[in-house]
N, C-alpha and C positions, 0 to 999 in steps of 0.2 A: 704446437711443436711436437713431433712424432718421431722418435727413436726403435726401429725394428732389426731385428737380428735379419745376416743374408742368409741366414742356413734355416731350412726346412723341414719336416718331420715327413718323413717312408708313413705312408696308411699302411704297409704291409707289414710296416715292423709294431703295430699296434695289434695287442693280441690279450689274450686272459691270463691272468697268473696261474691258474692248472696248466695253463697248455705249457707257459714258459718253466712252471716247475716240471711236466712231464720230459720236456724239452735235456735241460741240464740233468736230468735221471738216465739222457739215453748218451749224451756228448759227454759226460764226465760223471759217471756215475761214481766213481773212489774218491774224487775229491772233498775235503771237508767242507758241507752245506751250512752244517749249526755247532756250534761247540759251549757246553756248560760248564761252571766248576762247580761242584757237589764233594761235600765233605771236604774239602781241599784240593779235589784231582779232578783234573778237565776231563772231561768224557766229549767223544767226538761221533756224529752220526754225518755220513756220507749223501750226496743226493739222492743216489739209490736207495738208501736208509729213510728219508724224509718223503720222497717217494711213498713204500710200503709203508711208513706210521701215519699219511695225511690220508691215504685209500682210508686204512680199516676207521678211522677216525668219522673221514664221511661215509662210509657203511653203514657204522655207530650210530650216527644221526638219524641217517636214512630210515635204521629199524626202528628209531623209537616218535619216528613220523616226521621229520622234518624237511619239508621241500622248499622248490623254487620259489622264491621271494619273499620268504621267513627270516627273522631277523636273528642275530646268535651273540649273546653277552660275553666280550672277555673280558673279566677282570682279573687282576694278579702282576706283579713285577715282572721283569721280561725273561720268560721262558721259552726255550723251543716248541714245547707240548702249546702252546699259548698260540704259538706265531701260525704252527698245525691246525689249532683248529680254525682259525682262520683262514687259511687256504681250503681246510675238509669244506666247511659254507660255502667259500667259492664254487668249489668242485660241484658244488650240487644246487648251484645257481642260488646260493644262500647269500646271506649279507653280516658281516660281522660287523659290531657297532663293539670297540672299545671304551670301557669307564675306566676312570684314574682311580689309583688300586687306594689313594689317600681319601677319597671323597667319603662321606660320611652318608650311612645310609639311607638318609633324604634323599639328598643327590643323587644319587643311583636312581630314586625313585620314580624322579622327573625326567631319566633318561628310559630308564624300563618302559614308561607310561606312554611315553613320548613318542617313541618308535614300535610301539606294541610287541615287545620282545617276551617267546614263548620259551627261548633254550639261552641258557648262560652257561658257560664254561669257567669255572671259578680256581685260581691257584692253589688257597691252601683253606683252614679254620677259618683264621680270621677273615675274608672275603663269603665263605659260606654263612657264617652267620650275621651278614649283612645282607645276604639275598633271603634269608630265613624268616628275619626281622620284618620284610616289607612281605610277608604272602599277604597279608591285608590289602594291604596297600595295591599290590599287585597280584592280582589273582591268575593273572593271563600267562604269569611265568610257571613253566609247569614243570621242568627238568633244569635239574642244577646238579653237574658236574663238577669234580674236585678232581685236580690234579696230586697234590698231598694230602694224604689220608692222616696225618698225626693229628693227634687230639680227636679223632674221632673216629675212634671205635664205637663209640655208646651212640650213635646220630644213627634214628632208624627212622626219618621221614621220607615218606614215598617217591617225594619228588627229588632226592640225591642216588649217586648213582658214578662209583669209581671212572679215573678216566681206563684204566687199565679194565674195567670190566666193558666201558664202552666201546673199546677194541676187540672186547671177545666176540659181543655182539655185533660188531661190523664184519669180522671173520665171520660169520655164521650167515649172514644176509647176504656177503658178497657169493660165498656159495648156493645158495639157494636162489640167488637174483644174478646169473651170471651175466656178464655184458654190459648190468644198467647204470653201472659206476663211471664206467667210458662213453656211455652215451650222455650221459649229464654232463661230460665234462667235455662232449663235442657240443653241446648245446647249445653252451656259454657265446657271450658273442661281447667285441669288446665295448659295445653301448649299454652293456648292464651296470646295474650298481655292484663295485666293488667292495663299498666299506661307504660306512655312515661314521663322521666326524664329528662331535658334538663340537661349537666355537666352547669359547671361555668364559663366556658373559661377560665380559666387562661392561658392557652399557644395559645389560637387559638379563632376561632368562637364556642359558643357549640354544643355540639353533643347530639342526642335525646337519651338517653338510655332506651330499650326496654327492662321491664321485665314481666315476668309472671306471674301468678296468682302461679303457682307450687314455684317460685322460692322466691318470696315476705311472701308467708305462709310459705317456708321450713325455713327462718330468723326468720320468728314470732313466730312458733314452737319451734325452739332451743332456742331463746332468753327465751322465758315464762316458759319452762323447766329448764334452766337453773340458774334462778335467782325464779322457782318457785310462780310464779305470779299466782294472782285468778282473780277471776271474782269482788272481791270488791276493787281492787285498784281503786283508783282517780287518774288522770294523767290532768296536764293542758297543752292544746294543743293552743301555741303562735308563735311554730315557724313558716319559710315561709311554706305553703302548695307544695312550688316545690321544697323542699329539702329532700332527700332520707333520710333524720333523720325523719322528722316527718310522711313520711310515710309508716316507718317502726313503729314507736310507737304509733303513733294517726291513723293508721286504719289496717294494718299489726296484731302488735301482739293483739288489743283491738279486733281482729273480732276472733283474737285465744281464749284468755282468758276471753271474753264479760267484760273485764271492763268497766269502764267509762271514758268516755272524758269531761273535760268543757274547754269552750272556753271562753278567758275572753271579757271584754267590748269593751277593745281596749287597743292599745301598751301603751297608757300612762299608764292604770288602772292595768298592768300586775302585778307590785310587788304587789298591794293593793288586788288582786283577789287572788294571790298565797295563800296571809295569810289565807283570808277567804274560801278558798278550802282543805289550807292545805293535798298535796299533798303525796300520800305513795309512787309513784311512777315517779323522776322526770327524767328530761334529760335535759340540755342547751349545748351549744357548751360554748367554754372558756372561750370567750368576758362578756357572763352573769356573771359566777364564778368572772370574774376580776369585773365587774362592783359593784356586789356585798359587796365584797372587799372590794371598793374604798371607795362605801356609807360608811360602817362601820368605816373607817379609818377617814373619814371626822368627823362621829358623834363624836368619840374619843378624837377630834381635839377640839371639842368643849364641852367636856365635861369639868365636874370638875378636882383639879387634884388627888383628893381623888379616883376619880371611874378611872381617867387613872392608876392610880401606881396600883388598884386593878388589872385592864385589863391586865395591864401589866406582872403581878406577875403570872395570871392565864393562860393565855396563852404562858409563860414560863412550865409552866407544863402541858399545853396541848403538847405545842413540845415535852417536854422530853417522855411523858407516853399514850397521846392520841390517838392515832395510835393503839399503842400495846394493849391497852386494847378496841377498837373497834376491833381487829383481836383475842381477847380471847388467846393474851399469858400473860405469866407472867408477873405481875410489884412489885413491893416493897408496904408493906400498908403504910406507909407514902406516898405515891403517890398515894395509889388509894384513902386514906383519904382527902389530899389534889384536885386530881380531882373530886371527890365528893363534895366536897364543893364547886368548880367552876362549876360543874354543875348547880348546884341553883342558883350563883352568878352572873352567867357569862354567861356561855355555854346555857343553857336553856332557858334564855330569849335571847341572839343572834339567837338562830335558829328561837325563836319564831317572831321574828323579821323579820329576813329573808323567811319565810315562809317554813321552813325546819324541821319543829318540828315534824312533823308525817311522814316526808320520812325514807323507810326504807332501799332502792333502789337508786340512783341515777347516772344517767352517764356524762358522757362528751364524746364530740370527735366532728370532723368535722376541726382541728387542732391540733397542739402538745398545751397539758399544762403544763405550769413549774411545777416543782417537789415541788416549796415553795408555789406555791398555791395547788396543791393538798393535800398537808402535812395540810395546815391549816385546809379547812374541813373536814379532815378527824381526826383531831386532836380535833374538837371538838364534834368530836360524828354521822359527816354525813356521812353514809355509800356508799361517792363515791367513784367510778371506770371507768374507762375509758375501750371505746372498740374500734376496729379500723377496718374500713371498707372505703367505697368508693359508689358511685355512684350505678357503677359497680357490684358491688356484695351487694347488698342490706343493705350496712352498716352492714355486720354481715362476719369477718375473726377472728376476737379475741376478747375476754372477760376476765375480770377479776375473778376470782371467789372468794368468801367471802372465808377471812382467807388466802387468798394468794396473797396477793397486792403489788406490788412491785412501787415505784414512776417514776421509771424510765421507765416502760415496758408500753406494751398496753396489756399483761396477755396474757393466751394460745390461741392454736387454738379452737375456736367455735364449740361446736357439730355439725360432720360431716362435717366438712372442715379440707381440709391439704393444710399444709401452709410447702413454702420450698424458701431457699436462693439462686438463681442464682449465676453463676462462679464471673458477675459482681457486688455482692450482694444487685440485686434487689432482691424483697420480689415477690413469684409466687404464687399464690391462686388457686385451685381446689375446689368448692364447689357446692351446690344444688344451693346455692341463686345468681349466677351466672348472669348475665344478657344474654337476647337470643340475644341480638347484637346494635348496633348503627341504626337506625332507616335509611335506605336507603344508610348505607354505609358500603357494604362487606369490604371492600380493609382498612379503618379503623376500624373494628370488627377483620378483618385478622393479623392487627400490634400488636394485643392489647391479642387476646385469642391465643396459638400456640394448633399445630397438637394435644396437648396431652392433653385438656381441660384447662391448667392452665390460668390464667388472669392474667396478667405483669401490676401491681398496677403503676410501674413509683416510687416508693418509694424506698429508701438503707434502707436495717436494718441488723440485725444480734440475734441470738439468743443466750440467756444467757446457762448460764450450770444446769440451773432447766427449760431448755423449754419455758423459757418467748420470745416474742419478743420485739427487742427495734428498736422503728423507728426513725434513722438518721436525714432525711430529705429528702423531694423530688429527688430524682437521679440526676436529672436535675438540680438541684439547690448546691448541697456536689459538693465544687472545694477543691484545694489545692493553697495552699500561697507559695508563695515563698521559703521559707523557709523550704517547704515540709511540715507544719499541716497541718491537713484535717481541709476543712473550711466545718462549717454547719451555714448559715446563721440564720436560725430556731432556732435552740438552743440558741443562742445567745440574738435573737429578743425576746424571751419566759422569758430569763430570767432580760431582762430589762422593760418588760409590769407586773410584778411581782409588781411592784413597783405603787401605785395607783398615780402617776403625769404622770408616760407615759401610753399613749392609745394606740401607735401603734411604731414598729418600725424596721429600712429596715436595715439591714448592708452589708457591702460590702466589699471584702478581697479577693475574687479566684482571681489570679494571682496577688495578690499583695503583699508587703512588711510587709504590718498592716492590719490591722481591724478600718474601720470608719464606721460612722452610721448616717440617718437622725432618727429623736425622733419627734413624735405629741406627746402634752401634752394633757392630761384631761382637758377638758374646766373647771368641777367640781371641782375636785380635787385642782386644781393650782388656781382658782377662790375662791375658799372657804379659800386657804391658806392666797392670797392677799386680799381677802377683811378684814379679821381677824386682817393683821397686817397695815391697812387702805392704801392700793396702789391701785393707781388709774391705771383704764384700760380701753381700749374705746372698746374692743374685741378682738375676738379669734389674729390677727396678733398683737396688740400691747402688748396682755399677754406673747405672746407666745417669743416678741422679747426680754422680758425684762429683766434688770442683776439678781433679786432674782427668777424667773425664769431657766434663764441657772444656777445658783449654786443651786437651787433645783436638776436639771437632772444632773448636773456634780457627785454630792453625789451618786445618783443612777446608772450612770454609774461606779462609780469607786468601788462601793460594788460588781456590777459584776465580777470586774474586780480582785476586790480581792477574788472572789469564782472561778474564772475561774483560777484562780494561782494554786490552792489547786485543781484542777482537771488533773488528768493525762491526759497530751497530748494535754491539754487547753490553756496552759499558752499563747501560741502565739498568742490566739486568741483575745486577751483582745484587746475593744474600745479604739483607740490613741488620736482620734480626733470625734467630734460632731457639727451637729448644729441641732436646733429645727426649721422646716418648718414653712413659714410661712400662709398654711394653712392645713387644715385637709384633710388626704388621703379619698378621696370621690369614691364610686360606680359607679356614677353618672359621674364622670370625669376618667372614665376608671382603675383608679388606683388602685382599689378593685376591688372583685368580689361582687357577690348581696347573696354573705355568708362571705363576711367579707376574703375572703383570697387574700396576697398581688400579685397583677402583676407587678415581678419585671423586667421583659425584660423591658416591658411598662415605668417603673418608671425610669428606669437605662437612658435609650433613653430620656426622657422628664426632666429630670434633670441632664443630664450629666454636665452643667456646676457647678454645686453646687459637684456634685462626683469629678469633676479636681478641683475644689477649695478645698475641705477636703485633697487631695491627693497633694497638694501645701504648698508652705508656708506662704499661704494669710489665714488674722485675717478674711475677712471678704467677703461677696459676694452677687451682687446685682441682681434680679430675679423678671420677671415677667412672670405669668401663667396664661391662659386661664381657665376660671372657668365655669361651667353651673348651674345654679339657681336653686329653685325647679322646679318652673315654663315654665322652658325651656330656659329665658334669659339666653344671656351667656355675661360673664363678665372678670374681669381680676382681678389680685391679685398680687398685684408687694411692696418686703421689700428688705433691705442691710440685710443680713441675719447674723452674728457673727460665728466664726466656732471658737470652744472652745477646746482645750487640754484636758484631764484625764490622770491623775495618773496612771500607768500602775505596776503590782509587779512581782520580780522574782520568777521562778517558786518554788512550795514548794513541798515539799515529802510527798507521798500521803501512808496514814495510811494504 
């Protein structure tokens, strides 16, 4: 079965990001390209501005040797100087390879090593003395630029070198090399490599994915068309710099449509910058959405109880009617009178809260999200949607389209991509925004794309009878039980993080009898519950151990458990048994990835005795885990864990 979009992509509107950046320097040179907040106050640079600071940038480069098909490290949270010199590489037929600014200097190590990277561009300190750390390791890196110089004045090794001094020597080379900056950057052609992706690893070491300029614009292109975007959206650019989301929206489609980018202060200031950006165009992966959430749920907690029984009353009627009337079907006036008044009440100071008051746009993806969180923002009026992509194919296979939203789907195929079900029902992708391959590995580029272009995502899904697609879960990861249900651990996990006390959570069921689950709590959330009803806690492991604690996640697992009754073909799948870890599934300790998705091989292996204890008929089980610090210390984490029963229901008859 084959699902393909009728709309096609222009070859002519495929082109280089120099050219599309030179392009918006000559049609809207005033316009705001980038915007910062620094010290508290937004500072604004024009195209024409981004222009002249990404020349002398690759000038910079230029004099201190760096050519066509050299690799360029950006590490650092999202800056404009950052996004720069990224473009400065392109311009000069260079390739930027982004690292995640959290990754620990190993990590870095196997991406330096991996890509043969001679120039890295580094934010601040703390990222320089992570490239510092490996010159052993990696000898091949021979220039290491800082964008913020604090903390280092005393730092006199040969290979640093200010970014603001890098600009002087691009000033100086472009005059004495006149013309050669414009001819590199007619050079360009759009079957070069763009930018080098590392994956996540989740099943393996990562892998570099290589894409194009042709293939990055051909996603940017269909995205901006398709959802209609200009040149005056605001978009705030927070996520990692090495995740194929944001470099599909904060330089992808922004160099298609010349919107604007701001980038906020830093990770803590993000919610506070949202508000005052107020954003028309957003995007988060799920985690935000939940996070969000959670905050609201908390403030709720403490409100009056006159503004809860309001809250409560109104977002009763946003479930029944919210939805439908952001999708312009019919509703009842009594209900549209009724959500009219929870707009003023309610709904319009929440979004203004959450900083969602002027999106008009907004996506998710980079995970599945539950149906009951999607339902809520969009119940109150935020026009999310979910799209579904990869790595791989430039985060651009499926979109949702306005007026057609279904909770359970990830929406149709993408202008100019077909999308088709394999015999095994993996999901097979044919598109422009395709990636040109694994960076020095044919034989895995060869596993991944077959003879006929298609891209084997690794994903089960299947298509509904209006074309939508709905994605399973991971291939790898959909077993069956015992008993013959399909297990989808994902679904499950999705629908127990719904819930604002769990933060994370693992289940476990192929080849087994039942369905058990490890649950992380919200530190927030379950912190704000117990301090309110004054319980004492020393942190995260003695919250986490404690009895109103587990009958918190007990309640939440068995509402699961009771919507899982009520789903055809679910019922077997319902949580038997639980315990809450006793500490938080860390990046950093192998058990995420550095986007937040779980490595369960990894997790399965590393606590198999907590998995034989759920799978036992022991109340209780004792564990201790090797931990790694921020700092690099490593440590240990050792509690008697409790493993708790849930309520399980027979199945029921589905309407």
């Amino acid at each position: 079965m084959v699902r393909a979009s009728s709309d096609t992509q222009s070859s002519g509107q495929l082109t280089t990001f120099p050219r599309r950046l030179r392009g918006h320097g000559a049609v809207r040179p005033g316009r705001p390209a980038f915007r910062e907040k620094h010290l508290g106050i937004w500072q604004s640079w024009s195209w024409r501005q981004v222009n002249d600071e990404v020349r002398l940038i690759a000038c910079g480069l230029a004099a201190l040797g760096f050519e066509r098909g050299m690799k360029l490290a950006i590490v650092g949270d999202n800056r404009p100087r950052l996004y720069w010199a990224m473009l400065a590489a392109q311009c000069l037929g260079g390739v930027p390879v982004p690292l995640y600014q959290d990754a620990p200097a190993a990590d870095m190590a196997y991406v330096l090593n991996d890509a043969d990277i001679g120039f890295a561009v580094a934010e601040d300190q703390e990222q320089v003395d992570k490239l510092l750390e490996l010159a052993a390791l990696c000898p091949q890196l021979r220039h290491i630029v800082f964008e913020d110089g604090r903390g280092m004045r005393h730092y006199r090794q040969d290979a640093l070198l200010s970014l603001a001094r890098l600009q002087e020597l691009g000033r100086a080379w472009d005059a004495a090399h006149p013309g050669q900056f414009d001819a590199a950057v007619e050079a360009g052609d759009g079957a070069d490599a763009a930018i080098i992706l590392y994956t996540s690893g989740t099943t393996g070491k990562p892998k570099g994915v290589v894409q194009s300029h042709a293939a990055l614009l051909a996603a940017g292109v269909g995205g901006v068309g398709f959802d209609r975007l200009t040149d005056h959206e605001d978009i705030l650019s927070y996520l990692p710099m090495a995740w194929v989301g944001d470099c599909l929206f904060s330089l992808a489609q922004a160099l298609v449509a010349g919107f604007t980018v701001n980038c906020p202060e830093s990770g803590d200031t993000v919610l506070t910058d949202l508000r005052e950006i107020g954003p028309t165009y957003y995007f988060a992966p799920p985690r935000v959405f939940e996070n969000m959430l959670t905050s609201v749920m908390i403030r709720m907690e403490d409100a009056s109880a006159i503004k809860r029984r309001m809250f409560a009353h109104f977002m009763a009627v946003a479930r029944r009617c919210g939805a439908a009337l952001l999708d312009g079907k019919a509703v009842g006036a009594l209900d549209r009178l009724q959500y009219a008044l929870g707009r003023v009440l309610v709904y319009g100071p929440l979004k203004n809260v959450l900083g969602l008051s002027r999106v008009r746009v907004a996506y998710t993806a980079g995970a599945a999200i539950g149906p009951d969180l999607f339902r809520f923002y969009r119940s109150i009026g935020v026009n999310l949607k979910q799209l579904y992509g990869s790595t791989e194919t430039c985060a651009y296979v499926c979109l949702q389209p306005d007026g057609n939203i279904k909770f359970d789907s990830v929406g149709l195929p993408a202008p100019g991509v077909e999308v088709k079900i394999a015999a095994n029902g993996e999901v097979l992708v044919k598109s422009p925004a395709t990636m040109t391959g694994y960076f020095r590995r044919p034989e895995a580029t060869a596993e991944v794309i077959d003879g006929d272009g298609y891209f084997h995502t690794g994903d089960a899904g299947v298509f509904d009878r209006d074309g939508h697609l709905k994605i399973i879960d991971r291939a790898a990861d959909v077993g069956a039980m015992n008993g013959g249900a399909i297990f989808a651990p994902n679904y499950i996990e999705n629908k127990l993080k719904f819930f604002p006390f769990i933060k994370e959570a693992v289940a476990f069921g192929s080849g087994r009898d039942t369905v058990c689950a490890f649950i992380n709590i919200d530190m927030e959330a379950v912190g704000n519950y117990a301090e309110r009803r004054n319980i004492a806690y020393a942190g995260y492991t003695d919250l986490a151990g404690h009895a109103v604690t587990y009958e918190l996640v007990r309640e939440c697992v068995e509402q699961v458990n009771a919507d899982l009754a009520r789903e055809d073909g679910m019922a077997a799948t319902q949580v038997c048994r639980f315990l809450v870890l006793h500490k938080e599934l860390d990046p950093d300790d192998d058990e995420l990835t550095r986007t937040r998705k779980v490595r369960r091989k990894f997790i399965a292996e590393k606590y198999a005795v907590l998995i034989d204890a759920l799978y036992s008929d022991k109340q209780s089980q004792y564990i201790s885990t090797a931990v790694k610090f921020e700092d690099g210390r490593l440590g240990s984490a050792s509690a008697e864990l409790r493993i708790c029963a849930a309520a399980s229901y027979p199945a029921m008859a589905v309407a």
